[in-house]
NUMAR-624930 format. One record per residue (C-alpha): x, y, z; residue number from 1. Coordinates in nm, 4 decimals. Layout:
<sites>
{{X; Y; Z}; NUM}
...
</sites>
This chain:
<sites>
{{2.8117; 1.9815; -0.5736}; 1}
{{2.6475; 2.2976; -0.5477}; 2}
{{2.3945; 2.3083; -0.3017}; 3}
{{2.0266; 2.5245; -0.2841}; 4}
{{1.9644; 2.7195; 0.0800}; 5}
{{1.6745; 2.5913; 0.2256}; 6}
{{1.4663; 2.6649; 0.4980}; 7}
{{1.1582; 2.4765; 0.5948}; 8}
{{0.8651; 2.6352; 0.7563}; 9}
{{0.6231; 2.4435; 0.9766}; 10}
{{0.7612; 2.1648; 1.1583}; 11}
{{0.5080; 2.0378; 1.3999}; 12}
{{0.3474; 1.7233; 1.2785}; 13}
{{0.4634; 1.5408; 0.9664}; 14}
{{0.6900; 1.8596; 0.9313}; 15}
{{0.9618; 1.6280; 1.1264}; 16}
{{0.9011; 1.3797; 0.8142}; 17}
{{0.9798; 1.7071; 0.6141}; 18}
{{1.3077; 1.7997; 0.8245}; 19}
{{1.4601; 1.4551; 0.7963}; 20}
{{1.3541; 1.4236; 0.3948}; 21}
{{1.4873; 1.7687; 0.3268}; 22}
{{1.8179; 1.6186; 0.4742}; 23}
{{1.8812; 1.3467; 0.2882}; 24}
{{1.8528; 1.5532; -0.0156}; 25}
{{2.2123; 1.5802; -0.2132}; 26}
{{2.1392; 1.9418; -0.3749}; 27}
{{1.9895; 2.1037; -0.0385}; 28}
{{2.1241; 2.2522; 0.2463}; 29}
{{1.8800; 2.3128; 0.5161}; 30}
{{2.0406; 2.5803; 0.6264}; 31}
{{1.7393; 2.6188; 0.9134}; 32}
{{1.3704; 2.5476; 1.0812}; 33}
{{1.1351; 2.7922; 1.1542}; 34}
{{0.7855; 2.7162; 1.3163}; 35}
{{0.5615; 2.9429; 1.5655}; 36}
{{0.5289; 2.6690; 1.8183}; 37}
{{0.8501; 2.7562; 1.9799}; 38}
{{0.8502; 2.4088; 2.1962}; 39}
{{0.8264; 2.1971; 1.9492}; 40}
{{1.0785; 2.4458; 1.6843}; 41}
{{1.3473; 2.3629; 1.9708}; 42}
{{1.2598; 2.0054; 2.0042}; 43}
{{1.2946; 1.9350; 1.6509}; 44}
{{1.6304; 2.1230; 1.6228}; 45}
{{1.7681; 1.9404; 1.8779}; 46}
{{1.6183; 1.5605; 1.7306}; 47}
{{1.7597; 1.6395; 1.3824}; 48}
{{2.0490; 1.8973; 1.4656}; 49}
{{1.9198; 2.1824; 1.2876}; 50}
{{1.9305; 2.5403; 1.3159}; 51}
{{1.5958; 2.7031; 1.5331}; 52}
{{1.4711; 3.0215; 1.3665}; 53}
{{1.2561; 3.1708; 1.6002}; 54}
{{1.0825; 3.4659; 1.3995}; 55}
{{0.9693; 3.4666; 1.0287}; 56}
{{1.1628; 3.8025; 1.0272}; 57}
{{1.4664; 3.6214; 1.0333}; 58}
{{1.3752; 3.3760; 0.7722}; 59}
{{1.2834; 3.6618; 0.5038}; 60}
{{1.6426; 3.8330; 0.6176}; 61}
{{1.8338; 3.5046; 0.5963}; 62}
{{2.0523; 3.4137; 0.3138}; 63}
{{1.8294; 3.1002; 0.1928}; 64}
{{1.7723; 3.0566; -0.1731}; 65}
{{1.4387; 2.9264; -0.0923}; 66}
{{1.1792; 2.7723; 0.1513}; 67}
{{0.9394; 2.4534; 0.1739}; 68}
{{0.5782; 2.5521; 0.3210}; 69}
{{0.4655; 2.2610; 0.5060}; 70}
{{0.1534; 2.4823; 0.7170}; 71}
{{-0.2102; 2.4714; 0.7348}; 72}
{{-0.3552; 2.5292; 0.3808}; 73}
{{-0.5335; 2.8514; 0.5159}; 74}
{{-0.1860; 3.0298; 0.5903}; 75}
{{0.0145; 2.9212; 0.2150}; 76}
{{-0.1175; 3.2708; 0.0817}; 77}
{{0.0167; 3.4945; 0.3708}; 78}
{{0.3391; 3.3303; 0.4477}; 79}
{{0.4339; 3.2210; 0.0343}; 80}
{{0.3385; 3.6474; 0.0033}; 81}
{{0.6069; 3.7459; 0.2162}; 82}
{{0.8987; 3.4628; 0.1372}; 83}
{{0.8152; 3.5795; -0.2270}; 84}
{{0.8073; 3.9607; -0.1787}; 85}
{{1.1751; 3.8588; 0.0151}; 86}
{{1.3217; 3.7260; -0.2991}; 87}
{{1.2861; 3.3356; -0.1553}; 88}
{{1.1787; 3.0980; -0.3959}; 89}
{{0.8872; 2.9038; -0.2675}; 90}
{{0.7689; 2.5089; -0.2773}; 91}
{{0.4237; 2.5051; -0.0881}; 92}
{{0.2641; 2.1766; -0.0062}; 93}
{{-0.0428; 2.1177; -0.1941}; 94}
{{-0.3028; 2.2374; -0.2552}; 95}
{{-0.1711; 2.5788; -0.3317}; 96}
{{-0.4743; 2.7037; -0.1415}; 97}
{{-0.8527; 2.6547; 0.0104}; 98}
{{-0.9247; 2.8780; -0.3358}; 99}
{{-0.8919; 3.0181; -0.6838}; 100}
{{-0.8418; 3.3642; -0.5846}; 101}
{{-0.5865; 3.3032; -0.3643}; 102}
{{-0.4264; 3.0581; -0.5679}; 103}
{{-0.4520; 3.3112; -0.8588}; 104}
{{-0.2941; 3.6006; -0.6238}; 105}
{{0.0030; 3.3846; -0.4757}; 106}
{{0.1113; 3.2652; -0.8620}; 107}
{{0.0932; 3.6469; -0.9487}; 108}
{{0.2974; 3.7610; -0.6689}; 109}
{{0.5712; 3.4660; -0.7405}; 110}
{{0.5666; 3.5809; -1.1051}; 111}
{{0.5887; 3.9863; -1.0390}; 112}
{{0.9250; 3.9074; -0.7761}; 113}
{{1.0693; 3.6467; -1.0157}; 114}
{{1.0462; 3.3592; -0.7701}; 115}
{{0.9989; 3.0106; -0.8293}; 116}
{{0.6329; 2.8874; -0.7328}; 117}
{{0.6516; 2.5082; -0.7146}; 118}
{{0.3197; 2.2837; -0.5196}; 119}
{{0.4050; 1.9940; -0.3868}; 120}
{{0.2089; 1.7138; -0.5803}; 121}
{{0.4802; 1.4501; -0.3969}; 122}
{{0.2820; 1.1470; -0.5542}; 123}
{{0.3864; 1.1683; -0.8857}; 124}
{{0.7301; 1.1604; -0.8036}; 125}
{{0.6754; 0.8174; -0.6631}; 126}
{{0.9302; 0.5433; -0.8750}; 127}
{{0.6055; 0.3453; -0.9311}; 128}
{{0.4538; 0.6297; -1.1350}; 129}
{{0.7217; 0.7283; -1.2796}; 130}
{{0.7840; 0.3883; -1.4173}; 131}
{{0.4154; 0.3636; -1.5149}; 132}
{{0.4264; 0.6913; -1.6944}; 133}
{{0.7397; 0.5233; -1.9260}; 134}
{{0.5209; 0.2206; -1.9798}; 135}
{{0.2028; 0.3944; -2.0756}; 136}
{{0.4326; 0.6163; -2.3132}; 137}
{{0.5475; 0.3226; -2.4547}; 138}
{{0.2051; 0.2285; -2.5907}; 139}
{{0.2151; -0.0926; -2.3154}; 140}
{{-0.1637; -0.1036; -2.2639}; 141}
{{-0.1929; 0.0671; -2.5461}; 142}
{{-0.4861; 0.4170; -2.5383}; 143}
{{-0.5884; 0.4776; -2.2220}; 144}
{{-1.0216; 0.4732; -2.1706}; 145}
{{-1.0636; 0.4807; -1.7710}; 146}
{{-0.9056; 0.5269; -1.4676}; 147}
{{-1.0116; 0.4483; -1.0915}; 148}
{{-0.8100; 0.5419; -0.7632}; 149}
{{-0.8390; 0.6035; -0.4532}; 150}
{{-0.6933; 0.7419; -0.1622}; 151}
{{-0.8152; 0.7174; 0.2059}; 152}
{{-0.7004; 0.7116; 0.5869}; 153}
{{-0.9318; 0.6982; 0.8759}; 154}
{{-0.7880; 1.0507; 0.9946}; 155}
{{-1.1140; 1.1997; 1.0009}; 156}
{{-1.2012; 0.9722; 1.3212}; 157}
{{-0.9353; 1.1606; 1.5047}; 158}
{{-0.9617; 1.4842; 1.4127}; 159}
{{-1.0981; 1.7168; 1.6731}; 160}
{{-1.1548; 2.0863; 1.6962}; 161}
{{-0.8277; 2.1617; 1.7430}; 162}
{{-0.7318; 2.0519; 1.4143}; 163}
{{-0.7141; 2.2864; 1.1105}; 164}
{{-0.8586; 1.9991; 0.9250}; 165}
{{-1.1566; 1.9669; 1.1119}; 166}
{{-1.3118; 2.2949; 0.9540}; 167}
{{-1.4451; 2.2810; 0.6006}; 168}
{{-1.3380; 2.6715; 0.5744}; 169}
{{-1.0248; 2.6113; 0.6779}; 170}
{{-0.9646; 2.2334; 0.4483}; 171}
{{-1.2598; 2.2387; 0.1934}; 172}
{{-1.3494; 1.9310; 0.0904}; 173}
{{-1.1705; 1.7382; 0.3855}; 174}
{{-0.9843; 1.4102; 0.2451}; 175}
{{-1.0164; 1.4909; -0.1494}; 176}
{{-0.8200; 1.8219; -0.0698}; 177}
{{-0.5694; 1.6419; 0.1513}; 178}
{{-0.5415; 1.3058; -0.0210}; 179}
{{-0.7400; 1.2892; -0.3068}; 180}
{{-0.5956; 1.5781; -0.4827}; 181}
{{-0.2295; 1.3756; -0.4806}; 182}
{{-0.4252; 1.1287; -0.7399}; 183}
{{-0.5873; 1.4015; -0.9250}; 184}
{{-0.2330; 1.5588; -1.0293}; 185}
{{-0.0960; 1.2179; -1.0849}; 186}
{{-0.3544; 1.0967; -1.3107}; 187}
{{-0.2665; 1.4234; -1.4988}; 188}
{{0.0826; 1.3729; -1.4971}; 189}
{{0.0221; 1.0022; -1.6510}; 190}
{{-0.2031; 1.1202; -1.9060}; 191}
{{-0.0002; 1.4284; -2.0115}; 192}
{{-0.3791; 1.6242; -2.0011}; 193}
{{-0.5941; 1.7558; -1.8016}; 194}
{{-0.9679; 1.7196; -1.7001}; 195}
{{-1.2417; 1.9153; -1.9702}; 196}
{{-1.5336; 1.8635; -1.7459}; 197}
{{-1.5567; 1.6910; -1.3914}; 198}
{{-1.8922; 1.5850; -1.1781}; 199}
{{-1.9130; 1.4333; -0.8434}; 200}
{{-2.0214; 1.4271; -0.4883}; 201}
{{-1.9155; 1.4886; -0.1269}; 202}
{{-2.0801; 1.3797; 0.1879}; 203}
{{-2.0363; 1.3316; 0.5676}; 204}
{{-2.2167; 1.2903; 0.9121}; 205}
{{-1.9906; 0.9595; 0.9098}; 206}
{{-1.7723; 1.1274; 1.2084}; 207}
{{-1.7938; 1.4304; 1.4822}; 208}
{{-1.5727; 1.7235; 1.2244}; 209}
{{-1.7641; 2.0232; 1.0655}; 210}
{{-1.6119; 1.8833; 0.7054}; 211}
{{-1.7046; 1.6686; 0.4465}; 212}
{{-1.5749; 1.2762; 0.5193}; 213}
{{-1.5620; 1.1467; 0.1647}; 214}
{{-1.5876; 1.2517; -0.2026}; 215}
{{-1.6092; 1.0654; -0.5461}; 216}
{{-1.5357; 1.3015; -0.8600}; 217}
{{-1.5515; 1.1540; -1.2413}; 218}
{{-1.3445; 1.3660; -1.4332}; 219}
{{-1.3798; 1.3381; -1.8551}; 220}
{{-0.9902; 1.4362; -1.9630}; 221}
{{-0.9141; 1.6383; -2.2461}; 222}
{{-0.8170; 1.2784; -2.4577}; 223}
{{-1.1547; 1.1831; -2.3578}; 224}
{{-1.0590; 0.8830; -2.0870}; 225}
{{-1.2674; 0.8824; -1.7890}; 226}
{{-1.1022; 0.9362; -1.4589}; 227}
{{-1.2735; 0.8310; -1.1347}; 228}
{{-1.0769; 0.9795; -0.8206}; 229}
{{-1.2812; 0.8402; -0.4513}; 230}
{{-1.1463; 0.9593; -0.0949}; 231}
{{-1.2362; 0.8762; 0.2609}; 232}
{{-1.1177; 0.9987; 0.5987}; 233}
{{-1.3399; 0.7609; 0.7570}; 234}
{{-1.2377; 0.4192; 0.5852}; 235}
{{-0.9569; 0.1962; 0.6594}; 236}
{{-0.5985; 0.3124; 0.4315}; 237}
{{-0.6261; 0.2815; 0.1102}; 238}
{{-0.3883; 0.4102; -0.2176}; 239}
{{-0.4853; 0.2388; -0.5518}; 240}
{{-0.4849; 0.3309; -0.9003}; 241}
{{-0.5897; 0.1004; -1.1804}; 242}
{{-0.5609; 0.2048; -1.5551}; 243}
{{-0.7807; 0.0874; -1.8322}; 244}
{{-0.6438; 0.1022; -2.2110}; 245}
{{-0.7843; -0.0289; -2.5257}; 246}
{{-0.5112; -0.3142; -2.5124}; 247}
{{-0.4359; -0.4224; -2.1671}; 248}
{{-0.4710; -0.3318; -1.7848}; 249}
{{-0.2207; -0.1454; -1.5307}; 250}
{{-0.2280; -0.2203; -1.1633}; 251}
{{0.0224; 0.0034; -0.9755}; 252}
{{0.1450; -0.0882; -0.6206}; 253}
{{0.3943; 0.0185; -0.3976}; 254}
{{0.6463; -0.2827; -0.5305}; 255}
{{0.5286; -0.3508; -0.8922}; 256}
{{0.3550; -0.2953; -1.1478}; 257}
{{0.0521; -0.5806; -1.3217}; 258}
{{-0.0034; -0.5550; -1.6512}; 259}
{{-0.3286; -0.8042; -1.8073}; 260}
{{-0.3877; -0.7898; -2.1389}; 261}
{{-0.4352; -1.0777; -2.4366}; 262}
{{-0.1260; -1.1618; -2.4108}; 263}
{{-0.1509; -1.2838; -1.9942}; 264}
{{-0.0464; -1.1017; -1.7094}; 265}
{{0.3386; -0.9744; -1.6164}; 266}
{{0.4813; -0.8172; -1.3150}; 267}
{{0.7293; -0.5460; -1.3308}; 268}
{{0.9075; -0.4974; -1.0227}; 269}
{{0.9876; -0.1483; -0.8786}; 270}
{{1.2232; -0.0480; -0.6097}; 271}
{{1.0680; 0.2198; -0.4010}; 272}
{{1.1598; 0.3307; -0.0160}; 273}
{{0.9722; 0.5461; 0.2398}; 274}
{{1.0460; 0.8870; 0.1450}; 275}
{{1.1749; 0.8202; -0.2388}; 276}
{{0.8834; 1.0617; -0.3471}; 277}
{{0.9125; 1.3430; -0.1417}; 278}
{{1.3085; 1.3685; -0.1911}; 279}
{{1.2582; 1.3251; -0.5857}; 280}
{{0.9960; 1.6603; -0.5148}; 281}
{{1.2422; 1.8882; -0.3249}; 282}
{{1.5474; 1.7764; -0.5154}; 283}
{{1.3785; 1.8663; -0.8028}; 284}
{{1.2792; 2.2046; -0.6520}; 285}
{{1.6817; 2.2814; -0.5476}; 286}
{{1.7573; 2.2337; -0.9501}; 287}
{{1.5179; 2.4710; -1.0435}; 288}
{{1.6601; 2.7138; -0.8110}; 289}
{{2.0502; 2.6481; -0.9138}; 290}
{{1.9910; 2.6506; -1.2824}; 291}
{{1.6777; 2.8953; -1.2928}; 292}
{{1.4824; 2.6283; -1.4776}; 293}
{{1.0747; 2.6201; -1.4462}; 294}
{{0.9078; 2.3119; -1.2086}; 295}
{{0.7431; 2.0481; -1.3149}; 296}
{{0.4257; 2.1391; -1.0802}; 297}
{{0.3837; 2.5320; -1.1272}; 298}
{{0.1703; 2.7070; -1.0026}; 299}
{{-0.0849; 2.6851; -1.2713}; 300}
{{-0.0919; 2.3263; -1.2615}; 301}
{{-0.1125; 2.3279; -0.8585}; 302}
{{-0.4951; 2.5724; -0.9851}; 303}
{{-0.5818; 2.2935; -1.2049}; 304}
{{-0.5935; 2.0417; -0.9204}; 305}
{{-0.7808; 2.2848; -0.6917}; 306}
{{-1.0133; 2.3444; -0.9267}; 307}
{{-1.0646; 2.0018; -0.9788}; 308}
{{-1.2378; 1.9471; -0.6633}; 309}
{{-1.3700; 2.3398; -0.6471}; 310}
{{-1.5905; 2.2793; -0.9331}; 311}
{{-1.7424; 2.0001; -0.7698}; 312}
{{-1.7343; 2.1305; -0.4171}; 313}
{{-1.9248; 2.4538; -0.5218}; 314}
</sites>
């Protein structure tokens, strides 16, 4: 099998998630790491047996087909700029950026060097979502009226100022950008639209960061279902979504999938492992590279999800 040339960028953190993820993936060869914390670059090539690349330089002169951004949102402009301007086909973790303008630049500069621009929404790739997207095709709670999810760690009671995430400039809207956002592009993804108007509201003093702890948006979608999307990083871990349709009720979890409706309740069973979701994503990336195909989250649709929350932020 023919293989994409990967190299990941930013491995501290759950970068070593990345690493071993990218791995297991049967169309990519991680060909090499590259991080600026030189300690911990070394210390991950030597856990997972991969190649150290000690300057972005190198990177950009390497033969890789592509790279994975998985860095502070306040750096995926800069760094996707120059992998893009190199010829390297880019997958940046979501969001795309802290804004619109720079979201707008980096899908301009992808487009104008003929690079793929994929964000990495992981969540929908998740086999309970996709299996709930084949149901709710299938007319099995028949239109959809209203959705509510939500998406929350207790992150926020850790975070201190060295953390990129403490900062509201540097991760506006705290846990809705980080978290949130994931259900957001899923609940787009299930729908097949997007939102026409959204409302909500942030707030915080609920921990010690300079950043928003929690945020509740109601977004009105262009099929006219309500969407209610709450997240918390200052409440106990939480990752629900329950769908409302004219006919019947979907509860997704991790293992299955409840349907209520007249007719009585049914559980659908779904196999899904640590990691399923985020190797779905960057397989999905190497095919667009090896047969110059378009992603399923593009740029644009990594701006609708930003702006999502923007519109509500500002």
């Amino acid at each position: 099998m023919k293989k994409a040339k990967i190299v990941l960028i930013g491995i501290n953190g759950f970068g070593k998630s990345i690493a071993r993820h990218l791995q297991k993936c049967e169309n990519i060869d991680l060909i090499g790491i590259h991080d600026i914390n030189t300690e911990a670059l070394m210390e991950v090539s030597r856990l997972f047996n991969l190649t150290p690349i000690k300057t972005l330089d190198e990177v950009l002169q390497s033969d890789c087909d592509g790279v994975v951004l998985e860095v502070p949102n306040h750096v995926h402009l800069a760094l996707a700029k120059a992998c893009a301007e190199a010829g390297k086909h880019v997958l940046v973790e979501k969001p795309i950026t802290n804004t619109v303008e720079e979201a707008e630049e980096m899908i301009r500069i992808c487009r104008e060097n003929n690079v793929i621009l994929q964000v990495g929404h992981s969540t929908r790739f998740c086999p309970r979502y996709r299996k709930a997207k084949e149901l709710l095709d299938s007319n099995e709670i028949g239109k959809v009226v209203m959705i509510e999810a939500n998406s929350s760690s207790e992150k926020g009671k850790s975070q201190t100022p060295e953390s990129w995430r403490y900062y509201r400039d540097k991760c506006p809207g705290g846990p809705m950008l980080q978290l949130g956002i994931h259900l957001i592009d899923t609940i787009f993804y299930l729908t097949g639209c997007v939102y026409r108007s959204v409302t909500g509201y942030f707030t915080e003093g609920f921990s010690d960061t300079d950043n928003v702890d929690a945020g509740a948006i109601v977004m009105k979608l262009e099929n006219d279902a309500l969407a209610y999307v709450g997240s918390s990083y200052v409440s106990p871990h939480t990752h629900e979504m329950v769908i409302y349709g004219d006919r019947g009720k979907m509860e997704i979890y991790t293992d299955k999938i409840v349907i209520t409706s007249a007719e009585g309740k049914k559980e659908i069973n779904v196999e899904e492992k640590p990691g399923d979701s985020f190797i779905s994503q960057f397989e999905s990336f190497a095919r667009c590279i090896l047969e110059k195909s378009e992603p399923e989250v593009d740029g644009r649709m990594g701006l609708i999800n930003l702006k999502a929350i923007l519109d509500v932020l500002n």
